[in-house]
N, C-alpha and C positions, 0 to 999 in steps of 0.2 A: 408379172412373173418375176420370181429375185431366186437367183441360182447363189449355192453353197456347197463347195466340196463334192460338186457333183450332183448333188439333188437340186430339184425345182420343186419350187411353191411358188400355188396358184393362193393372191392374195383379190379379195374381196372386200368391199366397205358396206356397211351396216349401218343404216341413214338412222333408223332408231335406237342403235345405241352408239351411236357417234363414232363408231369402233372399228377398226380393220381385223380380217381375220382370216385364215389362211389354212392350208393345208398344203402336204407334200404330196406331189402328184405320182411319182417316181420310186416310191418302196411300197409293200406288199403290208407295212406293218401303217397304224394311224400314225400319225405325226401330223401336230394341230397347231398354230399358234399365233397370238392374236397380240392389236397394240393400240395405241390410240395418237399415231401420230407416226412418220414413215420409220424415226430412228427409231422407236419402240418394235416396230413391227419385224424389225431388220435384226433387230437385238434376240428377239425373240423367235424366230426364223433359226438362226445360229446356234443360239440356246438349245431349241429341239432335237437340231441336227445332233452336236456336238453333245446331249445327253445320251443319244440312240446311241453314237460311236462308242461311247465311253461305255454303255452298260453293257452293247455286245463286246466290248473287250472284256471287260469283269467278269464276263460269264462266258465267255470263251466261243463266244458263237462268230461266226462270219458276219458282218453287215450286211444286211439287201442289198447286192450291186445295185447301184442306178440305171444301170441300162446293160440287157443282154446281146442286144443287135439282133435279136428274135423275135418277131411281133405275129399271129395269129390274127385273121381277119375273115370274118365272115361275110360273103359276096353272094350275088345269085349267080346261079348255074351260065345263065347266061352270060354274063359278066367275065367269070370263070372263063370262059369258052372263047371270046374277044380277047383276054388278054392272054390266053394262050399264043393265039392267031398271030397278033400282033406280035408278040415278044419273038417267035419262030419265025415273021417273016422278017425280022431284023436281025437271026443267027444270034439270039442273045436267049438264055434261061430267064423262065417269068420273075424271079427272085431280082435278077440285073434289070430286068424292065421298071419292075415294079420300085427297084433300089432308086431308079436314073427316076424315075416320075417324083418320089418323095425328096430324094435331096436337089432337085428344082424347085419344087415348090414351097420347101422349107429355107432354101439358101438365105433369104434376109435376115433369118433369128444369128443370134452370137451365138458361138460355140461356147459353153464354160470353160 
């Protein structure tokens, strides 16, 4: 993973064609880009970014924030139902339950 200005790209290597290549995990639009070697990759990564910025400024549009602190999760009912329980018998909203379980078990990534 190699963070820029807020976005992450997930980078991947490509045994047949010798290549690294990437995407941005974190906007709604594609942003793709590939290198053959780490400074390439990085160069390249930065490039995408900083094309997106640049053409939504040109054209007046807002960037795809990288992150709205809103995420949408599909659970079974039963699941549901548990972490209701749970979150209530700790006098905590399942949103704080569910917030304290993710940023424990994400805590080792860097912050960009």
């Amino acid at each position: 993973m190699v963070t820029y200005k807020g976005y992450v790209g997930r980078v991947d290597y490509d045994e047949n064609a010798r290549a690294f290549y990437g995407t941005v995990v974190n906007a709604n639009v594609l942003m793709s880009f590939r290198g053959s070697n780490v400074d390439e990759i990085e160069a390249s990564f930065h490039d995408v970014v900083d094309t997106y910025l640049e053409d939504c400024r040109q054209s007046g549009e807002d960037p795809q924030k990288p992150f709205s602190g809103k995420i949408v999760i599909r659970i079974s009912p039963d699941i549901h139902r548990r972490v209701l329980i749970k979150a209530a018998s700790r006098r905590e909203s399942m949103n704080q339950f569910i917030g304290e379980i993710l940023e424990r078990e994400t805590a080792d990534l860097d912050s960009p």
